[in-house]
Structure formats: structure tokens, C-alpha cells
C-alpha positions in Angstrom: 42.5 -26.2 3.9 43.9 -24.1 6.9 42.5 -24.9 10.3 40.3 -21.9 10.8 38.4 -23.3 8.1 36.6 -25.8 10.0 37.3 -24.1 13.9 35.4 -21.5 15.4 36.8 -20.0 18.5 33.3 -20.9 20.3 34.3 -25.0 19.4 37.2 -25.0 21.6 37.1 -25.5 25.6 40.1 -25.0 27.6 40.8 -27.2 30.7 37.3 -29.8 30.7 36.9 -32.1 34.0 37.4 -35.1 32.0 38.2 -38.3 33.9 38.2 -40.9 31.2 38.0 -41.3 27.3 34.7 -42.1 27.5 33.7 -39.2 29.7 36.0 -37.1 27.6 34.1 -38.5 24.5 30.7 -37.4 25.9 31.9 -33.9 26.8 33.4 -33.3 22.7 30.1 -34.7 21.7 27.9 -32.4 23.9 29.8 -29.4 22.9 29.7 -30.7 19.2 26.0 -31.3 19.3 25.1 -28.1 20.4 27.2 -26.0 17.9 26.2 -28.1 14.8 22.6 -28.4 13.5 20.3 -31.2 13.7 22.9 -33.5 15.3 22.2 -34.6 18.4 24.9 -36.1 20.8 23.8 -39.8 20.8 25.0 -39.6 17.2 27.8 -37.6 17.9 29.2 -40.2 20.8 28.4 -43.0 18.6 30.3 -41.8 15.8 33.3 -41.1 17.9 33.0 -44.4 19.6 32.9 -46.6 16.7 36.0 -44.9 15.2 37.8 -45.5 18.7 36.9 -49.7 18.7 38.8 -49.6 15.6 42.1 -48.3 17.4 42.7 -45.3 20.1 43.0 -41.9 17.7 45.7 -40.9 20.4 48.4 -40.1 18.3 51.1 -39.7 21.1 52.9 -36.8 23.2 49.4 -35.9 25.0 47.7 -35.8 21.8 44.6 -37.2 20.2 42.6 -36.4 17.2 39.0 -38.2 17.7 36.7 -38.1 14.7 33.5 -39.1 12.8 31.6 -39.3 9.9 27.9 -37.7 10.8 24.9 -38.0 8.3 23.8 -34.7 7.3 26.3 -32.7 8.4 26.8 -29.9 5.7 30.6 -29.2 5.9 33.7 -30.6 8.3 33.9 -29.2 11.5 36.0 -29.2 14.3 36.7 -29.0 18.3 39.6 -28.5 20.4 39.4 -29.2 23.5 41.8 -29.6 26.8 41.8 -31.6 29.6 42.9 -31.1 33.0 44.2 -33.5 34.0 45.7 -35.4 31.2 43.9 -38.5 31.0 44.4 -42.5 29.7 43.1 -42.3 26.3 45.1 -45.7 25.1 47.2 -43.4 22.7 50.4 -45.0 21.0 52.7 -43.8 23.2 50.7 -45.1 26.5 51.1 -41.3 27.6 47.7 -39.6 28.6 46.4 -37.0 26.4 45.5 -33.0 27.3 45.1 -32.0 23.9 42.0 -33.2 21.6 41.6 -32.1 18.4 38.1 -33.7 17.6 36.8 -33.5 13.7 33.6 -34.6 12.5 33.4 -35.1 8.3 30.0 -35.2 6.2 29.3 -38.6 5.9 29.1 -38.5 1.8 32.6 -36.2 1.5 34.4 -38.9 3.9 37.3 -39.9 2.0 38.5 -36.1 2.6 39.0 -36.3 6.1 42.5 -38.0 5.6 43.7 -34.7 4.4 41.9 -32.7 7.2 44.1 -35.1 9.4 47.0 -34.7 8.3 47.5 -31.1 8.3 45.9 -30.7 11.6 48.5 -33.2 13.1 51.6 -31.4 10.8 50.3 -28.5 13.2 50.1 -30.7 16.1 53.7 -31.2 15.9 54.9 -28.1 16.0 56.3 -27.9 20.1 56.0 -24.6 20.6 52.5 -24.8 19.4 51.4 -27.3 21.6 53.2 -25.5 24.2 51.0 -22.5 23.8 47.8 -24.5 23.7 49.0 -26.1 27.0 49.4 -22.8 28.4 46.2 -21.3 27.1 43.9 -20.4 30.1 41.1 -19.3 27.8 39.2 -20.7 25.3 40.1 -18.1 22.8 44.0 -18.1 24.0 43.1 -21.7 22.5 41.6 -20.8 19.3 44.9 -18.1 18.9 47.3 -20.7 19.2 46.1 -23.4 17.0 45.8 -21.1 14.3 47.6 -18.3 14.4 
């Protein structure tokens, strides 16, 4: 699976007012609701929330990868999103998180997701990638740098 397989440069937002992880939360599942069919974004948030009561998917260095399981979603699909300014998302590292990768998984093909997570956070290591998508000032400067 590469990334571009699941993101579409109109599924990432650079530099979103967020002020909290809940308010964060509600922005990724607005934008997710209105790119992905018959979802709407009570689901979405719901889905995202119930992952996060389990433990904060802030995986540390101003990075967090939210995601779901949604019923009746067709194939796994992604947002990236940043955040200005960085904000307290309880991650690992108590650092507040810029960067969300946010991935939402077909509800019946769940036990794939792992995979998905993995090599998006192999790519979320990479500094001088999440260099570039700090600098992006555009959504598409965003898209280019996650995976070019």
C-alpha cells in the first residue's frame, strides 16, 4: 500500500484553527464527512472519539494518527491535516501535535488498518518529511510532501 492510495490532495488541509483535540477532532470529521459518501460527521466524530478513550493516537514529536472504523465505507481513506498552532492532544511525548494523519478503515476489512498504520508512521518518521509538511503553506504543498 503506498499513501496515495488512500489520500487525495483535496483530504488534506494545511494550517486549521484548531484549539483543542476535540475541536481538532470535529474539523477532520467535517472535512471527512464531506469527502466520503453517506457518512455523515456525527459518525465520523464518534468513531474518532471512541478510538481516543482508549488511549491518545498522538504518537509523539507533534504527531498524531487518529482513526476509525466507519460502517459502510467502501475502501480506507485518509486526511492530513495541520494545525496552527500546535495543540495538546495528550500524545506520548506530552508535546502538542501540528501534524494529523487521520485514517478511517471499512468497518468489515478492520484488522488491515494495522498495516495502513504502520507505513504511514514509517513515513512519519522521516525528519525531513515532516519538515516539509511543517513548511507546506498549501494544501497541495501538503499532499507533495507526504507522498512524494
Amino acid at each position: 500500500m503506498e499513501i496515495k492510495d488512500i489520500l487525495s490532495p483535496d483530504c488534506t488541509s494545511c494550517a486549521v484553527q484548531g484549539t483543542s483535540k476535540k475541536r481538532i477532532l470535529e474539523i477532520i470529521s467535517q472535512i471527512a464527512s464531506e469527502r466520503m459518501d453517506d457518512v455523515d460527521q456525527a459518525t465520523v466524530l464518534a468513531s474518532l472519539m471512541n478510538r481516543e478513550k482508549m488511549g491518545s493516537t498522538g504518537i509523539g514529536n507533534g504527531i498524531a494518527l487518529p482513526h476509525g472504523r466507519l460502517q459502510g465505507l467502501e475502501k480506507v481513506t485518509a486526511f492530513l491535516l495541520t494545525s496552527i498552532p500546535p495543540i495538546d492532544f495528550d500524545a506520548i511525548d506530552n508535546c502538542p501535535v501540528d501534524i494529523f494523519f487521520a485514517i478511517f478503515v471499512p468497518e468489515e476489512k478492520a484488522e488491515g488498518h494495522l498495516q495502513t498504520l504502520a507505513t504511514i508512521a514509517t513515513r512519519l518518521n522521516d525528519k525531513e518529511v515532516v519538515k516539509t509538511l511543517r513548511k507546506a503553506s498549501s494544501n497541495i504543498e501538503l499532499f507533495e510532501a507526504i507522498v512524494s
